[in-house]
C-alpha positions in Angstrom: 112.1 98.0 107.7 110.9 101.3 107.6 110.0 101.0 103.9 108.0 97.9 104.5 105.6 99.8 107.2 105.1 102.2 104.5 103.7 99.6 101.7 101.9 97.9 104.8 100.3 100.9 105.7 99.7 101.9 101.5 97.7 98.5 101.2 95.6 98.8 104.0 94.8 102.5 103.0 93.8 100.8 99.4 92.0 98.0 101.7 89.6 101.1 102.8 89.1 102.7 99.3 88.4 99.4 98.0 85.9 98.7 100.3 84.3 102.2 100.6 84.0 101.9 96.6 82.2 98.5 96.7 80.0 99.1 99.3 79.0 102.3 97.7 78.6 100.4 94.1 76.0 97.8 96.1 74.2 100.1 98.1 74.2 103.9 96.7 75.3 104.8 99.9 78.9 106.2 101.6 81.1 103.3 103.9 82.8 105.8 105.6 80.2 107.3 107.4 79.5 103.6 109.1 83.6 102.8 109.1 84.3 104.3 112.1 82.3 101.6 113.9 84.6 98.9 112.1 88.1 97.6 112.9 90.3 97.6 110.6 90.8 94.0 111.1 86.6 93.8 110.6 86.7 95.4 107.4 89.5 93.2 105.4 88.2 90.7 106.5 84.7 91.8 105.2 86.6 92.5 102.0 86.7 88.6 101.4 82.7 88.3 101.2 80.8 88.1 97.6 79.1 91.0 96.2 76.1 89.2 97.3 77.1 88.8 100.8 78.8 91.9 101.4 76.2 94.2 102.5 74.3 91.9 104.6 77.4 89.9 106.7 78.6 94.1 107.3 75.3 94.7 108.5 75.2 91.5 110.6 79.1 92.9 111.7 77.4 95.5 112.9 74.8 94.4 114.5 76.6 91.5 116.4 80.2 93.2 116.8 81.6 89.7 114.8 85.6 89.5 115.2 87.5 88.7 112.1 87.6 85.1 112.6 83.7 85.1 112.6 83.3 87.1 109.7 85.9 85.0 107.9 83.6 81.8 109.1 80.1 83.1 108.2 81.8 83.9 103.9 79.9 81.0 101.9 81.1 82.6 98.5 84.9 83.0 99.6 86.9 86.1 97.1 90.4 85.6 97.9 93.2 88.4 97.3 96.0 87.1 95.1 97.9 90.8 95.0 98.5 91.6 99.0 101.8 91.4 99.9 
């Protein structure tokens, strides 16, 4: 059990690089300093969204406080994850 919360808590730890790295790539500018205003649960499900939706629907996440759900409902170019366990 206790080796489980350890990958679960490894993958969400990648979850944020990942995210801070392609936000970074589309904007020129730094994810963490706007993260803290994010749930976790907000931000993989932000990780879902196109390149080309990514910086606006986090904006609009923002802006609007959108649950997961909502953020999950508003991807029109869904990127699924194949590799989380």
């Amino acid at each position: 059990m206790l080796r489980q919360h350890y990958a679960l808590n490894n993958q969400n730890r990648i979850v944020r690089l990942e995210m801070r790295f392609r936000y970074f790539l589309l904007t020129n500018q730094r994810l963490d300093l706007l993260e803290n205003q994010l749930s976790f649960g907000q931000l993989s499900a932000l990780r879902f969204a196109s390149d080309e939706e990514l910086v606006a629907l986090t904006e609009r996440t923002l802006k609007e406080n959108l649950s997961p759900n909502e953020i999950k409902k508003s991807i029109k170019e869904w990127q699924p994850d194949h590799m989380r366990v």
